[in-house]
N, CA, C and O atoms as a GROMACS GRO file, in nm:
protein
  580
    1UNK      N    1   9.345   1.660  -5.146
    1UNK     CA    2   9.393   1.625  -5.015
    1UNK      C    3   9.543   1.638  -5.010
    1UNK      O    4   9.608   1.622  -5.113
    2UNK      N    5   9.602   1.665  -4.893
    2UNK     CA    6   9.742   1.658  -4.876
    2UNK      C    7   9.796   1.523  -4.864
    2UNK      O    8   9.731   1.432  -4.814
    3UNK      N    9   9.917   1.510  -4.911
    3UNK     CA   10   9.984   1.421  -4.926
    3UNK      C   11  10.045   1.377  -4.803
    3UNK      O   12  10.057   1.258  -4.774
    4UNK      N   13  10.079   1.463  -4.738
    4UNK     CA   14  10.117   1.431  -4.586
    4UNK      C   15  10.048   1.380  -4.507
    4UNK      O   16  10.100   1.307  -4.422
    5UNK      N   17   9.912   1.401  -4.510
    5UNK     CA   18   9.812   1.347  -4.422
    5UNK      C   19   9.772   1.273  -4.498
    5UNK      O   20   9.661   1.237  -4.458
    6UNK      N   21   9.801   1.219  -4.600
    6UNK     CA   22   9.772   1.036  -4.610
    6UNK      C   23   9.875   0.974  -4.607
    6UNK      O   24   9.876   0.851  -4.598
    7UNK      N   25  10.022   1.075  -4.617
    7UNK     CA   26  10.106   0.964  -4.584
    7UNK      C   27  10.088   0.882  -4.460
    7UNK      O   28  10.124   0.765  -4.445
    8UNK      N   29  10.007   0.986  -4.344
    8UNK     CA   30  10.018   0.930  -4.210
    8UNK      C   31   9.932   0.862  -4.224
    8UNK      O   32   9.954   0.742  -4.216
    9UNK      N   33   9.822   0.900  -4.247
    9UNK     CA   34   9.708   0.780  -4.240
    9UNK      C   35   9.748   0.682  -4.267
    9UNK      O   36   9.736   0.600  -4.177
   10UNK      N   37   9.822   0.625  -4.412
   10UNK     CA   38   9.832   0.508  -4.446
   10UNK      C   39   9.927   0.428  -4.376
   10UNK      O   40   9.934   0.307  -4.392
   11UNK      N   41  10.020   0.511  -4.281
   11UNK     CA   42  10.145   0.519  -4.193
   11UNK      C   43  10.099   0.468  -4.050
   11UNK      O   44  10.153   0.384  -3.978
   12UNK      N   45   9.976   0.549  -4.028
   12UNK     CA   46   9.900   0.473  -3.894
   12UNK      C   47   9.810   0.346  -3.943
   12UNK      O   48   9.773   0.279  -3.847
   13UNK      N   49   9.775   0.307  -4.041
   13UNK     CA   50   9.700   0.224  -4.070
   13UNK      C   51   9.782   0.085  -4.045
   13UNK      O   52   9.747  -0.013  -3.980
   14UNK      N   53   9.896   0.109  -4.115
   14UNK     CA   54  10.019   0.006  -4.143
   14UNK      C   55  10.028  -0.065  -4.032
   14UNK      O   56  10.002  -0.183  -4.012
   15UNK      N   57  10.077   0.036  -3.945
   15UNK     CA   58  10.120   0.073  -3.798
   15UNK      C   59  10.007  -0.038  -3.732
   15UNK      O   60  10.054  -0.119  -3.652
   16UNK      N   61   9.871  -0.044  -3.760
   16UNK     CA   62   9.803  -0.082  -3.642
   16UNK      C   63   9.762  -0.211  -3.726
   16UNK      O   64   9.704  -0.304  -3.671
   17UNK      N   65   9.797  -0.214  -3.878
   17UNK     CA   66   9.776  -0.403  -3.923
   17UNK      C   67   9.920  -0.438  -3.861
   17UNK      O   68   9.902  -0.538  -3.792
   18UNK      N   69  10.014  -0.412  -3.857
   18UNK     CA   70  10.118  -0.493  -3.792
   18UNK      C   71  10.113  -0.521  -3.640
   18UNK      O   72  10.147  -0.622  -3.578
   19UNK      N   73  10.062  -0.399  -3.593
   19UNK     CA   74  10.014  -0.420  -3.428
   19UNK      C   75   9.930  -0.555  -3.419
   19UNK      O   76   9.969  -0.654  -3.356
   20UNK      N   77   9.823  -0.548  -3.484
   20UNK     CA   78   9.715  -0.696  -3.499
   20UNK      C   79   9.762  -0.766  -3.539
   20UNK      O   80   9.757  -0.872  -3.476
   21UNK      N   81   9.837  -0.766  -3.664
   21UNK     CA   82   9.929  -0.922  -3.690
   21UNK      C   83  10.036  -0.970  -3.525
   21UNK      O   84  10.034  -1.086  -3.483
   22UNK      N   85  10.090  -0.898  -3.478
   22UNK     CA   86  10.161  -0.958  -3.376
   22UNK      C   87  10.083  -0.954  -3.295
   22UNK      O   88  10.127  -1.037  -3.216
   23UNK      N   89   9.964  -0.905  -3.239
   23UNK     CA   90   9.853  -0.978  -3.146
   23UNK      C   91   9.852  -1.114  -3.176
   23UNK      O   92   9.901  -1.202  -3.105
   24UNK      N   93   9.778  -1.135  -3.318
   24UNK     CA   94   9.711  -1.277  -3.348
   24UNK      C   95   9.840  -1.366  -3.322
   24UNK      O   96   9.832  -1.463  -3.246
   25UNK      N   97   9.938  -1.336  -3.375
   25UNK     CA   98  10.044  -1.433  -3.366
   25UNK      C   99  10.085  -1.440  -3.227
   25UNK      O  100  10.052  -1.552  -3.188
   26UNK      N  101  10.120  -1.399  -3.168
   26UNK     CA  102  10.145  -1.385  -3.024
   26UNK      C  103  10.011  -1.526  -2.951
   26UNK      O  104  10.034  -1.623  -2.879
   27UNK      N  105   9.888  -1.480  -3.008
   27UNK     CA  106   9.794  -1.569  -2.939
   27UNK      C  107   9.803  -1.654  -3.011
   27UNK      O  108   9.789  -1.753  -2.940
   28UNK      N  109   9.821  -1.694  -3.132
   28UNK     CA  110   9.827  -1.822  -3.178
   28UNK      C  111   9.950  -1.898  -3.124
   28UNK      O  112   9.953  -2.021  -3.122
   29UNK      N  113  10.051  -1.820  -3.082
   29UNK     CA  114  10.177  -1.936  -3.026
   29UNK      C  115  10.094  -1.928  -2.872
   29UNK      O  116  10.103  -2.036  -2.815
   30UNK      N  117  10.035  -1.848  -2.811
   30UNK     CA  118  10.001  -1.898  -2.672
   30UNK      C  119   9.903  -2.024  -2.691
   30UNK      O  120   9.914  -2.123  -2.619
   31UNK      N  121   9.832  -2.016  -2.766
   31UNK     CA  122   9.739  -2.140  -2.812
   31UNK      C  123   9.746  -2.216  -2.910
   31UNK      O  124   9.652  -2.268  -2.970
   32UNK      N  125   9.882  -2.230  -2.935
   32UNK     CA  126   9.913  -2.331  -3.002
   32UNK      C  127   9.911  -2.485  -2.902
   32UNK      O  128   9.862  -2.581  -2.961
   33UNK      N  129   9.965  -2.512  -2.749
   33UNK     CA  130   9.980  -2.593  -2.707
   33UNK      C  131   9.819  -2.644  -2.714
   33UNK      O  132   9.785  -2.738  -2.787
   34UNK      N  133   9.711  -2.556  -2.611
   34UNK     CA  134   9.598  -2.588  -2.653
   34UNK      C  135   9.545  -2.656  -2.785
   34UNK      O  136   9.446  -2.730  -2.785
   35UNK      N  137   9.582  -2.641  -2.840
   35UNK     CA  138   9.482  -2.671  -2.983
   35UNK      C  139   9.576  -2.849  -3.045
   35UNK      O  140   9.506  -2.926  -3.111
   36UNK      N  141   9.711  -2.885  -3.016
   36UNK     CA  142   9.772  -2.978  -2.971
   36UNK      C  143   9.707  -3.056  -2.908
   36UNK      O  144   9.681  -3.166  -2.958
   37UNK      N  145   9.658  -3.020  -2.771
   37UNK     CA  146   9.632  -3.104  -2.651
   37UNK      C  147   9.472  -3.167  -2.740
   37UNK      O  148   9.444  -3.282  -2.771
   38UNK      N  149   9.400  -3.051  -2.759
   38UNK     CA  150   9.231  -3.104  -2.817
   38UNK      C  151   9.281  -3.169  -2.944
   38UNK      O  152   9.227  -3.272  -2.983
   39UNK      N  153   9.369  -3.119  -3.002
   39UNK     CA  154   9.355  -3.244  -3.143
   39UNK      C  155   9.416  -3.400  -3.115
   39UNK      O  156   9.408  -3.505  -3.180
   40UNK      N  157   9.491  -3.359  -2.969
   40UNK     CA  158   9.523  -3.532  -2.954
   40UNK      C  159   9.408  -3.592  -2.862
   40UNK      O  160   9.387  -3.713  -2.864
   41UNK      N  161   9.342  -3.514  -2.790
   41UNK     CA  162   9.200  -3.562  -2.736
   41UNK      C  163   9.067  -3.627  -2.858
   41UNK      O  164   8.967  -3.698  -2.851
   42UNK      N  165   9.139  -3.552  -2.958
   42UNK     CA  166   8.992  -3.572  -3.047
   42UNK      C  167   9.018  -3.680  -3.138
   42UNK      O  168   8.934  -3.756  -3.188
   43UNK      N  169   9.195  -3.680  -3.163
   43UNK     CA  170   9.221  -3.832  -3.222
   43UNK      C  171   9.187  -3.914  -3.100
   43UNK      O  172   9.069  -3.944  -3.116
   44UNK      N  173   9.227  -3.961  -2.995
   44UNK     CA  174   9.202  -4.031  -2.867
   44UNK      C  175   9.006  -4.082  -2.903
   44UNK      O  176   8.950  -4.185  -2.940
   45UNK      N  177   8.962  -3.950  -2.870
   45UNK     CA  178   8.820  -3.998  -2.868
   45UNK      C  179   8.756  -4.074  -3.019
   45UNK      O  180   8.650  -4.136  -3.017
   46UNK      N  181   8.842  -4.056  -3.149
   46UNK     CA  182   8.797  -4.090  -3.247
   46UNK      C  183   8.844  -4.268  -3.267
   46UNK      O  184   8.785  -4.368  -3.308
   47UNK      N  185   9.001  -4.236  -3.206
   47UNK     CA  186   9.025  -4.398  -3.207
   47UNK      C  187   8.941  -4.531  -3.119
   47UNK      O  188   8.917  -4.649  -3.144
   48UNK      N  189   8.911  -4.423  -2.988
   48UNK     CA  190   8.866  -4.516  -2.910
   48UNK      C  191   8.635  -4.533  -2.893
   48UNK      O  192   8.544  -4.582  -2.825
   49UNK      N  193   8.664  -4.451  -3.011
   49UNK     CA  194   8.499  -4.453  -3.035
   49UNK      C  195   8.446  -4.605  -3.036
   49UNK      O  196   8.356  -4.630  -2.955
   50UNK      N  197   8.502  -4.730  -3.137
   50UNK     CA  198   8.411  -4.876  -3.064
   50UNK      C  199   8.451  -4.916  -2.988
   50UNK      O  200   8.420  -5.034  -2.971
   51UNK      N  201   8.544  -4.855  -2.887
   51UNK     CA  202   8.509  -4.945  -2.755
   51UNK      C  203   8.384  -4.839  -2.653
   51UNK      O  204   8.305  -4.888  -2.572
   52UNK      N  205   8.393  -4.713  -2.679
   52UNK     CA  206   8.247  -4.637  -2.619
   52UNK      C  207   8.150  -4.692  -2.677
   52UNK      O  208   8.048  -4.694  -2.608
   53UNK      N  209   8.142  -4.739  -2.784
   53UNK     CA  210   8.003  -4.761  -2.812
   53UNK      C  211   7.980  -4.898  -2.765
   53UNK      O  212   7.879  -4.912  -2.696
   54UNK      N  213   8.069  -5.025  -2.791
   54UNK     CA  214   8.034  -5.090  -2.721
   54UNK      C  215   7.990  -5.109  -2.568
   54UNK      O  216   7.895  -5.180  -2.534
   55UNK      N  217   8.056  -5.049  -2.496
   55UNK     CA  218   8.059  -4.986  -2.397
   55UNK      C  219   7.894  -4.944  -2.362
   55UNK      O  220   7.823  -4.966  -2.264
   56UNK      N  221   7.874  -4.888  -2.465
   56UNK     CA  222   7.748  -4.805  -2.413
   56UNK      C  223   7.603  -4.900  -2.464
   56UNK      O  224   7.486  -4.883  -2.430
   57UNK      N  225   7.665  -5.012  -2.565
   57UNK     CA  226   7.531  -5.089  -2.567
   57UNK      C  227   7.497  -5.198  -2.483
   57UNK      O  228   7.392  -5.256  -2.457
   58UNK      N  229   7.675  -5.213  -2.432
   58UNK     CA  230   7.634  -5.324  -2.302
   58UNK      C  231   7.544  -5.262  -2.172
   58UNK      O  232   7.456  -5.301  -2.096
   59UNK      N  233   7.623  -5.142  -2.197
   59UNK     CA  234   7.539  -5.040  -2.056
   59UNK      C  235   7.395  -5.010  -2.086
   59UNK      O  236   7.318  -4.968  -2.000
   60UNK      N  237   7.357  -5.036  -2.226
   60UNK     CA  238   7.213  -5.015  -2.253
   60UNK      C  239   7.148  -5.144  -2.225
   60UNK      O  240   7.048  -5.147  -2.154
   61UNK      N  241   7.193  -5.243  -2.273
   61UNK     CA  242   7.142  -5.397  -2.234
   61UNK      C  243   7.161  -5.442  -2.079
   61UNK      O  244   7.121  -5.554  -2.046
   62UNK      N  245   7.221  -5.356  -1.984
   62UNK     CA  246   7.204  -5.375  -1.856
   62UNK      C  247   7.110  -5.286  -1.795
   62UNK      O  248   7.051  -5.332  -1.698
   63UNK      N  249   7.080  -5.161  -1.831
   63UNK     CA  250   6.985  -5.099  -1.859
   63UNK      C  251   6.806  -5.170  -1.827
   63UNK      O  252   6.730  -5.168  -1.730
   64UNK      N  253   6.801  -5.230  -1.975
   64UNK     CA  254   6.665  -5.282  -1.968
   64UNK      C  255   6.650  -5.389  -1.905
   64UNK      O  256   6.538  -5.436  -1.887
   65UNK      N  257   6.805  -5.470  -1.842
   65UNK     CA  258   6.722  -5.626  -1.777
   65UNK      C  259   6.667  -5.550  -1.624
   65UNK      O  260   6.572  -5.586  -1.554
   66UNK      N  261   6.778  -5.412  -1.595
   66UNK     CA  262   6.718  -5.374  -1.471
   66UNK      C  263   6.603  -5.309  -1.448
   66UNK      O  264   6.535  -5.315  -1.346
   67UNK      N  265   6.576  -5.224  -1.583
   67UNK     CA  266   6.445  -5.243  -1.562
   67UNK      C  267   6.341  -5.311  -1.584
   67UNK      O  268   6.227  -5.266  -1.574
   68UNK      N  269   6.376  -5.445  -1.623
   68UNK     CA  270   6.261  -5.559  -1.557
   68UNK      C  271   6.264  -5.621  -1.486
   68UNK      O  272   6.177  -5.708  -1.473
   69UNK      N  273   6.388  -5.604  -1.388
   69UNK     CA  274   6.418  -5.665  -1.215
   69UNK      C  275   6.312  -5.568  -1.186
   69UNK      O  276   6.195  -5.604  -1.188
   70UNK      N  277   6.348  -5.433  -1.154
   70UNK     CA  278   6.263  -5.326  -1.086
   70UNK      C  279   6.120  -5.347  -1.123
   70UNK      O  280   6.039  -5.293  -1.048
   71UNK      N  281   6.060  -5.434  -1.253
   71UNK     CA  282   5.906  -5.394  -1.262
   71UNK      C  283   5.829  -5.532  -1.198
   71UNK      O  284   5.711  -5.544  -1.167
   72UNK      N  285   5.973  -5.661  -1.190
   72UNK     CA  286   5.949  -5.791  -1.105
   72UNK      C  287   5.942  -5.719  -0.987
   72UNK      O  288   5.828  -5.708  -0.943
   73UNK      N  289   6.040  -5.661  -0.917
   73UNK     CA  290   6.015  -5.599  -0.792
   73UNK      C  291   5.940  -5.562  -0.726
   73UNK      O  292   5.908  -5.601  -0.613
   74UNK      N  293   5.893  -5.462  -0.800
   74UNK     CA  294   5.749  -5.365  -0.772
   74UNK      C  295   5.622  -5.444  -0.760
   74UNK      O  296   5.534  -5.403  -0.684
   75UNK      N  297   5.599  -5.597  -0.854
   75UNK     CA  298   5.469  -5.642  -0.862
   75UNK      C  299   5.488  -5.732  -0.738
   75UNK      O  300   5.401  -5.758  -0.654
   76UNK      N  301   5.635  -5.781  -0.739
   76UNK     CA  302   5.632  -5.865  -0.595
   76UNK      C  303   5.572  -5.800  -0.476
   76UNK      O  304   5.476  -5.847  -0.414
   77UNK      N  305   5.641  -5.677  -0.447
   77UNK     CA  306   5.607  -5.550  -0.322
   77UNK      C  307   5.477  -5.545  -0.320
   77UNK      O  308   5.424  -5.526  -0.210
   78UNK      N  309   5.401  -5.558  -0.425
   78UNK     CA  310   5.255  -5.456  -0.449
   78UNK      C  311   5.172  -5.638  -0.443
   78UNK      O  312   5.050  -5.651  -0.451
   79UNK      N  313   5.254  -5.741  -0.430
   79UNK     CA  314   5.162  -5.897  -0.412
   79UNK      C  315   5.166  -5.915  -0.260
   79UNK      O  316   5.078  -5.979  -0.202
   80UNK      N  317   5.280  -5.850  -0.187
   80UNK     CA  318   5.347  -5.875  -0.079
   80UNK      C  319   5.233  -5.808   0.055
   80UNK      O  320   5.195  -5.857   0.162
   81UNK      N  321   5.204  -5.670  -0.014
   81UNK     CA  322   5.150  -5.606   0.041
   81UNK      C  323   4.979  -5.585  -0.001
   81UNK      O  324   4.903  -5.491   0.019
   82UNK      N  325   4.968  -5.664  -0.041
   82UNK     CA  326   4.836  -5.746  -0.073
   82UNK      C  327   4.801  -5.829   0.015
   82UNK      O  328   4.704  -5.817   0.090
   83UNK      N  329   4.905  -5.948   0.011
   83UNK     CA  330   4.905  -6.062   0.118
   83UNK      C  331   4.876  -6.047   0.241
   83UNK      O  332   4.790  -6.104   0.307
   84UNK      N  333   5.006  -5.906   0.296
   84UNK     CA  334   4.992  -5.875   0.445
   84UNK      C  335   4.900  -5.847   0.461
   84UNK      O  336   4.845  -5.893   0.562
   85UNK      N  337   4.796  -5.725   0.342
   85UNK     CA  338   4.676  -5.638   0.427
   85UNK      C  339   4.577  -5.736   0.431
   85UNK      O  340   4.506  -5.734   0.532
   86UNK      N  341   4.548  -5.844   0.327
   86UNK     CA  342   4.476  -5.956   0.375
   86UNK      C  343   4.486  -6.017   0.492
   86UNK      O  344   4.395  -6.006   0.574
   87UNK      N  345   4.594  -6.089   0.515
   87UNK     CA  346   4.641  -6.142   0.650
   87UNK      C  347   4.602  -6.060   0.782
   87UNK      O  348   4.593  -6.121   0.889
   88UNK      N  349   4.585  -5.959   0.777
   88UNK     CA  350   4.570  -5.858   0.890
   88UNK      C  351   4.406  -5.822   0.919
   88UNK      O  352   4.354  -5.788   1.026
   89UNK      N  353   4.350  -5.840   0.800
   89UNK     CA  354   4.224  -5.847   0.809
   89UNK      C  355   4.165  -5.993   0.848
   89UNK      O  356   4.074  -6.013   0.928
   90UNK      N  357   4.234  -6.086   0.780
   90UNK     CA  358   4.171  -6.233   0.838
   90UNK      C  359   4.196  -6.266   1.032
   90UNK      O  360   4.123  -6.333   1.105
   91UNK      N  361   4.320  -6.193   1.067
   91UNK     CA  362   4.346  -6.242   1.193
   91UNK      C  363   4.315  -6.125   1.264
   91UNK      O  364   4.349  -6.136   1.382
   92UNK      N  365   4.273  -6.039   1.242
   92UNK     CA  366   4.168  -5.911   1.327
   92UNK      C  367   4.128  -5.956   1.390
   92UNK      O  368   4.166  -5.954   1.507
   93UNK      N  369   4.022  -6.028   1.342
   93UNK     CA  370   3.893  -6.121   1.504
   93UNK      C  371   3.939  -6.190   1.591
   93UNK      O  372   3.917  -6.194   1.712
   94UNK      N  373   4.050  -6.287   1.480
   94UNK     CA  374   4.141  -6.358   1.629
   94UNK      C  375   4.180  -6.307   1.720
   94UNK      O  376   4.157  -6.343   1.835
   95UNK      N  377   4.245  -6.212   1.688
   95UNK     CA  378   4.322  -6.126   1.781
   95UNK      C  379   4.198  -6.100   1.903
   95UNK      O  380   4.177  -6.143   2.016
   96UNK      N  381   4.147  -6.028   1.832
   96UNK     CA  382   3.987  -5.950   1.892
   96UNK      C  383   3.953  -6.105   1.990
   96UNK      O  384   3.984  -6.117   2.109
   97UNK      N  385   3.914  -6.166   1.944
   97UNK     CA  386   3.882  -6.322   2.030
   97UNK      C  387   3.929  -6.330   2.134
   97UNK      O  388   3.862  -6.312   2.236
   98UNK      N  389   4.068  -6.360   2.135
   98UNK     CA  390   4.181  -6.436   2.209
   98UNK      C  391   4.205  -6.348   2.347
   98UNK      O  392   4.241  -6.400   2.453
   99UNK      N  393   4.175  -6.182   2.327
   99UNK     CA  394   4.202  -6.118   2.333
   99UNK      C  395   4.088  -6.092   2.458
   99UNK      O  396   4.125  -6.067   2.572
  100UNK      N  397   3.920  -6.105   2.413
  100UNK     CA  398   3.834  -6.138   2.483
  100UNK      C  399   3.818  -6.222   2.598
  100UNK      O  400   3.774  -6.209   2.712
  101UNK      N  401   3.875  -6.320   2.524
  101UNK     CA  402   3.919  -6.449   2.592
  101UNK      C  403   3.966  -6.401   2.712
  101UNK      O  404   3.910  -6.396   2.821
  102UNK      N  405   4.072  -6.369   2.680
  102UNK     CA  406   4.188  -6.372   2.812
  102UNK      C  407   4.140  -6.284   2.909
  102UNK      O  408   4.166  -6.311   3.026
  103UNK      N  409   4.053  -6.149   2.873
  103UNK     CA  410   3.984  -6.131   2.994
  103UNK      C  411   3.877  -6.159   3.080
  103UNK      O  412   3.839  -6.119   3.190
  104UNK      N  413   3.831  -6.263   2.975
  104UNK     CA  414   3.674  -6.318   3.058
  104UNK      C  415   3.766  -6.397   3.181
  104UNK      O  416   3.742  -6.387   3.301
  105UNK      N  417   3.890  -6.487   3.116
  105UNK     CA  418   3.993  -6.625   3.212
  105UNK      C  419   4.010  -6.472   3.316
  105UNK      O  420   3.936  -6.495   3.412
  106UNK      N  421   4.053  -6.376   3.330
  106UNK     CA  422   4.103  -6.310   3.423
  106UNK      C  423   4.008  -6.225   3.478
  106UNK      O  424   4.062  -6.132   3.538
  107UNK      N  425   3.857  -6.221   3.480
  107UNK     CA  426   3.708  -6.208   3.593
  107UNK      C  427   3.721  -6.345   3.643
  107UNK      O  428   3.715  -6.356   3.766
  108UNK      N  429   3.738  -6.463   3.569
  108UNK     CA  430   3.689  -6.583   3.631
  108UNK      C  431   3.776  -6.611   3.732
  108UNK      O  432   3.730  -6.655   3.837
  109UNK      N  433   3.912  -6.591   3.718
  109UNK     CA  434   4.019  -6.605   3.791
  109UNK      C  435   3.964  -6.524   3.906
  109UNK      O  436   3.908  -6.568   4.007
  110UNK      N  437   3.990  -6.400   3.876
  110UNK     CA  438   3.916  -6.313   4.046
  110UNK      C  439   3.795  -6.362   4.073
  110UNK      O  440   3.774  -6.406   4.186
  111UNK      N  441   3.730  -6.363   4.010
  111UNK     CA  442   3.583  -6.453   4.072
  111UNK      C  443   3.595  -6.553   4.187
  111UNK      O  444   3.536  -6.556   4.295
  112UNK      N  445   3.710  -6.652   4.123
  112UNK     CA  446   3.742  -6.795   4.207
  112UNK      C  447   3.876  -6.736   4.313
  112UNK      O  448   3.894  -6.788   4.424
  113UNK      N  449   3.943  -6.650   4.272
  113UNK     CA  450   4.007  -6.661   4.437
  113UNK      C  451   3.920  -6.528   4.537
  113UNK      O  452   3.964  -6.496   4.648
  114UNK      N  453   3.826  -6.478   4.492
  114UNK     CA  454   3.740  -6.384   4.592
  114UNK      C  455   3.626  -6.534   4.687
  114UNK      O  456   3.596  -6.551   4.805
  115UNK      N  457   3.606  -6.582   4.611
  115UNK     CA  458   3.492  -6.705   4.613
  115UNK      C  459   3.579  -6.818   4.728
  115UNK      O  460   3.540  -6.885   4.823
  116UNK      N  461   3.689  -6.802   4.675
  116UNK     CA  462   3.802  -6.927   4.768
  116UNK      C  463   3.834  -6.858   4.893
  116UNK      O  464   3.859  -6.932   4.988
  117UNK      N  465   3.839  -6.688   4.919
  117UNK     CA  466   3.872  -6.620   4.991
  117UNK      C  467   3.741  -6.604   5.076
  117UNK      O  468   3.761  -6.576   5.194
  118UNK      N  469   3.579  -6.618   5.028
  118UNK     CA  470   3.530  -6.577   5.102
  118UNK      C  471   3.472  -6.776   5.178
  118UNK      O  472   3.382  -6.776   5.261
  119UNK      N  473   3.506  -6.850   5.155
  119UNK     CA  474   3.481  -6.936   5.161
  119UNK      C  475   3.605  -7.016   5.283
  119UNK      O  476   3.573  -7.119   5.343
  120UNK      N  477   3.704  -6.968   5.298
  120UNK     CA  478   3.817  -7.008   5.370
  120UNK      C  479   3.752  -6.852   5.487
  120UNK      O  480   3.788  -6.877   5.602
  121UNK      N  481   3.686  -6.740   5.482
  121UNK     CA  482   3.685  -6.688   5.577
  121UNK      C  483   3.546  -6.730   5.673
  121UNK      O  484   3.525  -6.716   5.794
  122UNK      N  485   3.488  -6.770   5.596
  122UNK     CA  486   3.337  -6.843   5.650
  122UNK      C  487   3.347  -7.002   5.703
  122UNK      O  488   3.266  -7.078   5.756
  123UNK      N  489   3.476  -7.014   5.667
  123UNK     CA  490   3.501  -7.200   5.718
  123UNK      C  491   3.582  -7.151   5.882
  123UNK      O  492   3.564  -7.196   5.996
  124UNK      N  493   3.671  -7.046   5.833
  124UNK     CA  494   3.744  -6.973   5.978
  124UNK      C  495   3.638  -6.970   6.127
  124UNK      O  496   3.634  -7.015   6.242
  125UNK      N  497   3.543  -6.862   6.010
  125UNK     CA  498   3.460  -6.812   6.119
  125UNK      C  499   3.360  -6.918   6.215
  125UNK      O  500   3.308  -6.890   6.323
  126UNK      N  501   3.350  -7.065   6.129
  126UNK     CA  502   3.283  -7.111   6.196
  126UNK      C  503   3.354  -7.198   6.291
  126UNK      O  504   3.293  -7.219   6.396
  127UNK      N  505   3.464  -7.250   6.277
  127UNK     CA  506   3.595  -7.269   6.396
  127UNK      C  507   3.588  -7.231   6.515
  127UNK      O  508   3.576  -7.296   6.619
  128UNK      N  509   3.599  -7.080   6.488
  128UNK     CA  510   3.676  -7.026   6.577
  128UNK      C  511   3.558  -6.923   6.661
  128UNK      O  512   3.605  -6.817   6.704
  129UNK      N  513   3.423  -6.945   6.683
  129UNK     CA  514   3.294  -6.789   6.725
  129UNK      C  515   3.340  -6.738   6.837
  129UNK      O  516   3.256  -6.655   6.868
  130UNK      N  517   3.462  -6.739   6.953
  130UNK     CA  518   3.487  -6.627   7.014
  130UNK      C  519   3.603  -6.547   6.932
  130UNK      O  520   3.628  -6.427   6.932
  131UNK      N  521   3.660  -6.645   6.868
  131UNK     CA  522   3.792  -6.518   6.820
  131UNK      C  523   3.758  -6.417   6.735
  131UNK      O  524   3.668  -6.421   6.652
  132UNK      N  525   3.838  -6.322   6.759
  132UNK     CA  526   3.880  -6.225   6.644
  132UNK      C  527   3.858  -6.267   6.498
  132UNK      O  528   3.960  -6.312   6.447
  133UNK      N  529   3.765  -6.265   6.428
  133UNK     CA  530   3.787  -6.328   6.290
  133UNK      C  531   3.885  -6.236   6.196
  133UNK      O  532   3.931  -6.310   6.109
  134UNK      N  533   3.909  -6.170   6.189
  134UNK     CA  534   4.016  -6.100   6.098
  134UNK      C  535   4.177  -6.116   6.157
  134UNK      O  536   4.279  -6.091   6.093
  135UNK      N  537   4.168  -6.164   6.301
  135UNK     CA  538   4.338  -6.224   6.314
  135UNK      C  539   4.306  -6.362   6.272
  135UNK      O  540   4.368  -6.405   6.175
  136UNK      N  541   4.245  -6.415   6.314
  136UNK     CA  542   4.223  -6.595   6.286
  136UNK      C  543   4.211  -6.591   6.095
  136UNK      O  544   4.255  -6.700   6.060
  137UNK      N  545   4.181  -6.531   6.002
  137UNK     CA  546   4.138  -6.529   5.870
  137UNK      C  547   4.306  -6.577   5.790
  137UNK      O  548   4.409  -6.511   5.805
  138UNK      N  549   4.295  -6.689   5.719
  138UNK     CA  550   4.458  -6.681   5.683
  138UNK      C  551   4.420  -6.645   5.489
  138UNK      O  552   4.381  -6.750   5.439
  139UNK      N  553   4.424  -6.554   5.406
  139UNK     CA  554   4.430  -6.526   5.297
  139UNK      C  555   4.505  -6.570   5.179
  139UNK      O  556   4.616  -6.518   5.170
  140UNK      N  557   4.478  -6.639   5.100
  140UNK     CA  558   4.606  -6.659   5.018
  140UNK      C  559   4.699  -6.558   4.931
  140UNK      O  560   4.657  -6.443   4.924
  141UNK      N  561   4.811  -6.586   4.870
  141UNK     CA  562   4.887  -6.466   4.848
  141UNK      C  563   4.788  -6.424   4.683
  141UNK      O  564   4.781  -6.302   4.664
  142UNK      N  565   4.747  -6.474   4.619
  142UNK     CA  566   4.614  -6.432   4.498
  142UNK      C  567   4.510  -6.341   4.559
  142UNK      O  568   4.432  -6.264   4.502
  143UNK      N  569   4.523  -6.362   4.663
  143UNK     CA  570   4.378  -6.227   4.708
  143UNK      C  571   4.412  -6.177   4.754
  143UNK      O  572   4.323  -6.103   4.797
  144UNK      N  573   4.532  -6.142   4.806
  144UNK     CA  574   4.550  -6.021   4.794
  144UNK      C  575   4.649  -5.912   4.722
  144UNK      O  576   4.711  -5.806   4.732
  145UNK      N  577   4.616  -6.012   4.651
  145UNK     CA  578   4.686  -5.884   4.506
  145UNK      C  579   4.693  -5.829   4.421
  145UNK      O  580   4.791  -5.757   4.402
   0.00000   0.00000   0.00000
């Protein structure tokens, strides 16, 4: 081989490890601040590791009392709604009853002022046998309404 053409080779070789050495270095001073900032984050997180953990077992022991508020909760809701659908079934008929009720009171009611109405027009009529019975008739304000 010629000597010239390895001088270059070894001449371009040189050439492009010194090119890469001042890459890396170049990026290692750009990331040097970085790597600063995370190693004082990672002392930070290492110093302040028992108060996270404490931290995190109180947050675990608040944890489980809530979830046995929530499973008191739930059986209350699920007693609650027991109670009501009972309750709703016991006072069904009442309802249904009362309910009956109040319309039989409101036939009887019209019953008695049709009955009072035809009874005040038959007491009229016998008063009065030349008049007009429907001007002479005095109605109460229940019948007619």
């Amino acid at each position: 081989m010629n000597h010239t053409f390895l001088y270059i080779l070894a001449t371009a070789a040189t050439v492009a490890v010194v090119a890469a050495a001042a890459f890396l270095i170049r990026a290692l001073i750009r990331l040097q601040p970085l790597i600063e900032r995370l190693d004082g984050t990672a002392q930070f997180l290492e110093t302040s590791r028992p108060k996270i953990d404490r931290i995190l077992d109180g947050l675990e022991t608040e944890l489980v009392e809530l979830r046995g508020i929530s499973e008191k909760l739930n059986r209350i809701a699920g007693h609650a709604e027991s109670v009501t659908t009972g309750l709703k079934v016991a006072v069904q008929p009442l309802i249904t009853e009362v309910s009956d009720f109040t319309r039989l009171i409101g036939q009887a009611r019209a019953v008695a002022i049709a009955v009072k109405t035809g009874l005040l027009a038959w007491r009229d009529r016998g008063r009065h046998e030349d008049a007009d019975p429907e001007s002479e008739i005095e109605y109460d304000e229940e019948s007619r309404g």
